[in-house]
C-alpha positions as CSV (number, residue, x, y, z in Angstrom):
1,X,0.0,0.0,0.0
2,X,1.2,3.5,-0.9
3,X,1.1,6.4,1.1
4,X,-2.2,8.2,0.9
5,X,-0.2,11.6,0.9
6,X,2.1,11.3,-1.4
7,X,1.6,8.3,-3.2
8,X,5.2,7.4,-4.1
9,X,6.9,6.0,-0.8
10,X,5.2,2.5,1.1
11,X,3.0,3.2,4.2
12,X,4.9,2.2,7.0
13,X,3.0,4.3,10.1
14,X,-0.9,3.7,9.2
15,X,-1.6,4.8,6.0
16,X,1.6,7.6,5.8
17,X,5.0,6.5,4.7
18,X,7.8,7.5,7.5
19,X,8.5,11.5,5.5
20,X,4.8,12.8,5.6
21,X,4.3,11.1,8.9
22,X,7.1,13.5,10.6
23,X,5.8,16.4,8.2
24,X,2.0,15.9,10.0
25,X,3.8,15.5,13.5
26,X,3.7,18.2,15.6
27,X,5.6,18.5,18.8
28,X,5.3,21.4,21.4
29,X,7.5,21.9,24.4
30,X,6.0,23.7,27.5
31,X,7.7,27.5,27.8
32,X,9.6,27.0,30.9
33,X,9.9,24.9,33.8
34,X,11.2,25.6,36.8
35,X,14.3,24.3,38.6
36,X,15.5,25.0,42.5
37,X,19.5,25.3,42.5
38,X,21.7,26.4,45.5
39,X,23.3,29.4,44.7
40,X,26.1,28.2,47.0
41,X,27.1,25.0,45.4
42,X,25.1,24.3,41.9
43,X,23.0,21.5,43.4
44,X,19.9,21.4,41.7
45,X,16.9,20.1,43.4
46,X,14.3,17.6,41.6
47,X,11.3,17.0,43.7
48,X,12.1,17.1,47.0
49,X,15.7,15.2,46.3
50,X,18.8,17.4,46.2
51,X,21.2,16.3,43.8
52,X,25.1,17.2,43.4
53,X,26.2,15.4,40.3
54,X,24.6,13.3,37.8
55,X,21.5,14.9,37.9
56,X,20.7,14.1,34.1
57,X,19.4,11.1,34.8
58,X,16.4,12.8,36.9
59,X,16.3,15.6,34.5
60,X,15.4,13.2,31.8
61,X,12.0,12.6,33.6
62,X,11.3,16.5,34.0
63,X,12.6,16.9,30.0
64,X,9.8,14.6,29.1
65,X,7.1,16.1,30.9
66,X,7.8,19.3,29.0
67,X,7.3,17.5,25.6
68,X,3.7,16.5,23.7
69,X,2.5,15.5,20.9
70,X,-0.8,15.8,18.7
71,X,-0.3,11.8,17.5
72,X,-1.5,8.8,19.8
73,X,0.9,6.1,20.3
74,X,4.2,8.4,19.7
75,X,7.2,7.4,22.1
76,X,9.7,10.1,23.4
77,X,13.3,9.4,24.6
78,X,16.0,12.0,25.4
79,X,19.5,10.4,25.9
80,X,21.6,11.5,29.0
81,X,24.7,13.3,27.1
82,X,22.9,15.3,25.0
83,X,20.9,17.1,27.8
84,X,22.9,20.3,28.6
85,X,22.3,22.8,31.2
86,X,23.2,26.7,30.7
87,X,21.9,28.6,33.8
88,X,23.6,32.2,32.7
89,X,21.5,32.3,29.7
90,X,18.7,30.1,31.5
91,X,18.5,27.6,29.1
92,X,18.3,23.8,28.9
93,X,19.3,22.3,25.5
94,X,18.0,18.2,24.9
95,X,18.3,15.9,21.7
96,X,14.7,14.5,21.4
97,X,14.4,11.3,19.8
98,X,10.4,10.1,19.0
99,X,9.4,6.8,18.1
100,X,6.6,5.2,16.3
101,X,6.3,1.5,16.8
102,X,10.5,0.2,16.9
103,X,11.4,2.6,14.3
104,X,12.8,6.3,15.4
105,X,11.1,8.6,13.3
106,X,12.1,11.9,14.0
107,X,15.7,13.1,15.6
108,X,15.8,17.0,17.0
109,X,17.5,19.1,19.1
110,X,15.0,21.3,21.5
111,X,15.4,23.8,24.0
112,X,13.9,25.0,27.0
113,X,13.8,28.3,29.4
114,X,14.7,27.8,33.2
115,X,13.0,29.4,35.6
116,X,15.2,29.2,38.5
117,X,14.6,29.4,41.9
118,X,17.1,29.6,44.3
119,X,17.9,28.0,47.8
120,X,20.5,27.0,49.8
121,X,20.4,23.3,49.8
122,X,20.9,21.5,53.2
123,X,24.6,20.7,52.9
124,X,25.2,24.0,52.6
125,X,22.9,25.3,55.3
126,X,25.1,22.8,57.6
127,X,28.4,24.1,56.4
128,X,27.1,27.3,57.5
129,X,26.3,26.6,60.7
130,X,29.4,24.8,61.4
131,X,27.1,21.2,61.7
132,X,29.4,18.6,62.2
133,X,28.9,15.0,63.2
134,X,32.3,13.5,63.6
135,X,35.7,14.8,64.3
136,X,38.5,13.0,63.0
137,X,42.0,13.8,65.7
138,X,44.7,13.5,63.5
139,X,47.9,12.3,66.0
140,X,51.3,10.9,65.9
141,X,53.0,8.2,67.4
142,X,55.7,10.5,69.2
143,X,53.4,13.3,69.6
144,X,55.2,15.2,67.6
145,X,54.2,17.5,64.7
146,X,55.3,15.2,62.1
147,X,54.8,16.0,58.1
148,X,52.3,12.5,58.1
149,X,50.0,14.5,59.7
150,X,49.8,17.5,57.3
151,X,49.9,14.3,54.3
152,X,47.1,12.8,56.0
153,X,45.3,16.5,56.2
154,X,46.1,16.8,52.7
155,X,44.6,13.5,51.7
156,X,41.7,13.9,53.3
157,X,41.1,17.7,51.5
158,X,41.8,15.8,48.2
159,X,38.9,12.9,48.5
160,X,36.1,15.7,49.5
161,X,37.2,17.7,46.7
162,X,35.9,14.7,44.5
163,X,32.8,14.1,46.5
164,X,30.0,12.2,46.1
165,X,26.5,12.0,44.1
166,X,24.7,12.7,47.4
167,X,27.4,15.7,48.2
168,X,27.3,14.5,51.4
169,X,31.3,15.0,52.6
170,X,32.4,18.0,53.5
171,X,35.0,19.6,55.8
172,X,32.9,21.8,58.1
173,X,36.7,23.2,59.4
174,X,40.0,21.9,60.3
175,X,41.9,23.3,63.2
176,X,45.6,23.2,63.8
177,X,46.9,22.1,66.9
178,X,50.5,21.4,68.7
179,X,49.7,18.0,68.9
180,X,48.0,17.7,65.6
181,X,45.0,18.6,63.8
182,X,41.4,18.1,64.1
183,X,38.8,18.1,60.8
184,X,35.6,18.3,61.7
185,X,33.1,16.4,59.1
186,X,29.2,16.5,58.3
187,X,28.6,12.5,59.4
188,X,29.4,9.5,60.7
189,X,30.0,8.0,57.5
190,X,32.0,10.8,56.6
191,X,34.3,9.9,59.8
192,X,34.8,6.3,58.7
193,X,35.7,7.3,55.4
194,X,38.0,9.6,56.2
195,X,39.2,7.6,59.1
196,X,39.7,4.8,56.8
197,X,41.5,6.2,54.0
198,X,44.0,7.3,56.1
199,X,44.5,4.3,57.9
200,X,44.9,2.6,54.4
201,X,47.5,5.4,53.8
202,X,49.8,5.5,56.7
203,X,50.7,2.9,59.4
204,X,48.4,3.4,62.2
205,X,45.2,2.8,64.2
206,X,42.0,3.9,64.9
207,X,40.0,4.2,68.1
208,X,36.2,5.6,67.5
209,X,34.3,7.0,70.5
210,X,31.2,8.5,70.9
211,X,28.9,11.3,72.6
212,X,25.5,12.2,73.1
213,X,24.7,16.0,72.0
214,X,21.2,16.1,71.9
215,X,18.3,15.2,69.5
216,X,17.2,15.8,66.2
217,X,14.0,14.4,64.6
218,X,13.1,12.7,67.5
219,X,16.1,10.3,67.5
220,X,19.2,11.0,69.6
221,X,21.9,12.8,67.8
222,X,25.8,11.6,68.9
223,X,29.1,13.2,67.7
224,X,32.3,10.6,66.8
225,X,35.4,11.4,67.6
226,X,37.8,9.2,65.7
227,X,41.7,9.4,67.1
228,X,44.1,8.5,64.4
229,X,47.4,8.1,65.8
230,X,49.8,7.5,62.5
231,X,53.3,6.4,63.4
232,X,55.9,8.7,62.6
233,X,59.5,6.5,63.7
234,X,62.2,7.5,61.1
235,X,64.9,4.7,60.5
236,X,67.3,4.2,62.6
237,X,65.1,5.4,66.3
238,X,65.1,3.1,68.9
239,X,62.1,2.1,70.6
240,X,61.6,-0.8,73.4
241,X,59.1,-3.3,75.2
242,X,59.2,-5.9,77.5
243,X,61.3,-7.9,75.2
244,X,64.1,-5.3,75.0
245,X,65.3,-2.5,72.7
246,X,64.9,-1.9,69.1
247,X,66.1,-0.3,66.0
248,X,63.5,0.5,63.3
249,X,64.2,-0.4,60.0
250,X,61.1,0.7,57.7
251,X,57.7,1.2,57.6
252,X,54.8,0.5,55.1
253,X,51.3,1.6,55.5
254,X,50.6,-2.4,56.7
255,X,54.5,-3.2,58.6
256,X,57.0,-2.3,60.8
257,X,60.5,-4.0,60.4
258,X,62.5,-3.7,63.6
259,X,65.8,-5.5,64.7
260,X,66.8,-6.5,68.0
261,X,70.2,-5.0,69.8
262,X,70.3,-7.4,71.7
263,X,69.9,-10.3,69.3
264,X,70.4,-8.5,65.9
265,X,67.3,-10.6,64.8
266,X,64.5,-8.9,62.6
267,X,60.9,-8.6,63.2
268,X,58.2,-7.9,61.3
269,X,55.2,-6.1,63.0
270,X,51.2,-5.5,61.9
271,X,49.7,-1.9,63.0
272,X,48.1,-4.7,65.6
273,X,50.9,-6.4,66.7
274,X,53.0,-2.9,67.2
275,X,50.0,-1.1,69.0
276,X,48.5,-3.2,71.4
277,X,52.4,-3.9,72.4
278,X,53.4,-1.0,74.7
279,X,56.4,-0.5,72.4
280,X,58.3,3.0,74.1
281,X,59.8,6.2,71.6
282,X,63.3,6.2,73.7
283,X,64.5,9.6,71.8
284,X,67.8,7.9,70.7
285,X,68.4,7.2,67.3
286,X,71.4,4.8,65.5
287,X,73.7,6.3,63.0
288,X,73.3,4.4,59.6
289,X,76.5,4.1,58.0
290,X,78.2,2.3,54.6
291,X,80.5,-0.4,55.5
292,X,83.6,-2.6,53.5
293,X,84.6,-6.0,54.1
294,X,88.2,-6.5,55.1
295,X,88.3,-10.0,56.0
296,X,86.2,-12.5,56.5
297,X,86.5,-16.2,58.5
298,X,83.5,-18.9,59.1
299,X,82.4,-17.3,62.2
300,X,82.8,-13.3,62.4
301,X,83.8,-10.4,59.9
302,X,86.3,-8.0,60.3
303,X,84.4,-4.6,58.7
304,X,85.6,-0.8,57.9
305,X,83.3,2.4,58.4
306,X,83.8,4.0,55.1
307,X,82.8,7.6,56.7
308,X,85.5,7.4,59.7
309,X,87.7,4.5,58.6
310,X,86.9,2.8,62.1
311,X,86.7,-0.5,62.4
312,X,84.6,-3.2,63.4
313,X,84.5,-7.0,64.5
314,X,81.5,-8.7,63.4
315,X,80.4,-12.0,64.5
316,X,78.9,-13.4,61.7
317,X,80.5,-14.5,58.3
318,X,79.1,-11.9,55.6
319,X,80.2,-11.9,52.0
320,X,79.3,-8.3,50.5
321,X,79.7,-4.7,51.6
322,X,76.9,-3.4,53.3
323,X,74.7,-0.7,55.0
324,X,74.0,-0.8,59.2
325,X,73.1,1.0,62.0
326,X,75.7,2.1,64.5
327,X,74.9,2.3,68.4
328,X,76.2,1.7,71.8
329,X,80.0,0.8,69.6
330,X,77.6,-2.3,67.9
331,X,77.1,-2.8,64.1
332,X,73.5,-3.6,62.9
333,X,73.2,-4.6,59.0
334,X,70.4,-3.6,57.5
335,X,68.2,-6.2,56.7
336,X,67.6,-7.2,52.8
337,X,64.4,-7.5,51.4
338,X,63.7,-11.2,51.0
């Protein structure tokens, strides 16, 4: 059957070929609609939901609702990437694609005015007030100001840069301290993200307490206080327990490597295993030094400190020059990596 309009092409939609159907289709888009954004941030609010990134997906929705046609049984679709949002000139821009049966018949790009509204959207009302829900104590091991902390700061100022789709973390303030710093965050879920991430980071642990400040929607309202204490030993300090004295080696985010003076053994420790092991800063730390091989027998090694040409019996047989820690007159070879 031909077309009843033109009479050349095959009716393919009724009795209208595919080019006179999209000739007779009309489409009209409503003037305007209306969107709430926060002047503060660019969230954009959609219903009663507050979004802070990929909002096109709930803007396709709105899009559609703006759209109708005069012909029954026409389909509308508007893909996410081609929907593009221009609030200085208060315009929405969107490909509209309409079907008819499985075929797309008609391909177009459309635009729309914004009426915008604007209000400060919660997070921001929070940030404001200085809200906060946990607090995350950024310590070290020796109590001293050490550059991990300011790292751990820094990493922690990098991740809420990137944020997330509910725009949710946020630094409500940081404050600098002798001991350390304290960043003060909008939740609890905020705290063991942040508190996480910087455990994954650094060597450290973390204890999580908590305190009742008051109520909020009928439901009790409790601040967390998460104490990070991040290990700042360099190589070479001493530290000691029960079992004796210690030089340290190196340090990974997950181990401690430590060897004995009094046995020149190494030891390998977890964040666990160091922690819940009263290990003791002492304040002394081992000179590492380069050492050469001037003789050797089965049982001991006669060695030369290549900075002050002193030298030094060692009793052990070793077959290569070497690096190790000096204390107390008494040679400590830095352990290899196995």
């Amino acid at each position: 059957m031909k077309c009843i309009v033109c009479g050349k092409n095959d009716a393919q939609i009724g009795a209208l070929c595919t080019d006179c159907f999209i000739d007779s289709l009309k489409i009209d888009t409503k003037d305007s609609i209306s969107l709430t954004q926060c002047p503060k941030c660019g969230a954009i609010k959609i219903g009663n939901r507050w979004l802070y990134s990929d909002f096109k997906h709930y803007l396709v929705r709105v899009l559609k609702d703006t759209v109708k046609s005069d012909q029954s049984g026409v389909e509308f679709s508007i893909p996410v990437n081609d929907i593009k949002l221009d609030f200085e000139n208060q315009t929405i821009s969107f490909r509209l694609v309409v079907k008819k049966g499985e075929s797309a018949i008609q391909n177009k790009m459309l635009s729309v005015k914004i009426k915008s509204v604007k209000e400060s959207c919660p997070r921001c009302n929070k940030l404001t007030g200085s809200y906060y829900e946990a607090i995350i104590q950024v310590r070290s091991y020796t109590t001293r100001k050490a550059e991990q902390l300011e790292q751990a700061v820094n990493l922690i100022k990098e991740y809420t840069k990137r944020g997330t789709s509910k725009g949710t973390f946020a630094i409500t303030k940081t404050v600098d301290l002798p001991e350390g710093y304290d960043i003060y965050l909008m939740s609890k879920s905020d705290g063991n993200n942040a508190s996480q991430l910087i455990h994954d980071n650094f060597f450290s642990y973390v204890l999580v307490t908590k305190k009742l400040a008051g109520r909020e929607g009928g439901s009790d309202l409790y601040r967390y206080t998460y104490l990070v204490r991040i290990l700042d030993l360099l190589p070479g300090e001493i530290i000691s327990n029960s079992e004796g004295k210690f030089i340290v080696v190196s340090t990974t985010p997950s181990k401690l490597t430590i060897v004995s003076l009094e046995h020149s053994t190494r030891k390998s420790l977890s964040t666990r295993d160091f922690f819940s092991s009263n290990y003791i800063f002492q304040g002394e730390t081992a000179v590492l030094r380069k050492f050469v091989i001037l003789s050797t027998s089965d049982k001991e090694s006669e060695v030369m400190d290549t900075t002050d040409f002193k030298m030094f019996t060692v009793k052990e047989r070793l077959s290569h020059d070497f690096d190790g820690y000096i204390f107390e007159e008494k040679i400590f070879p830095v352990p290899t990596a196995n």
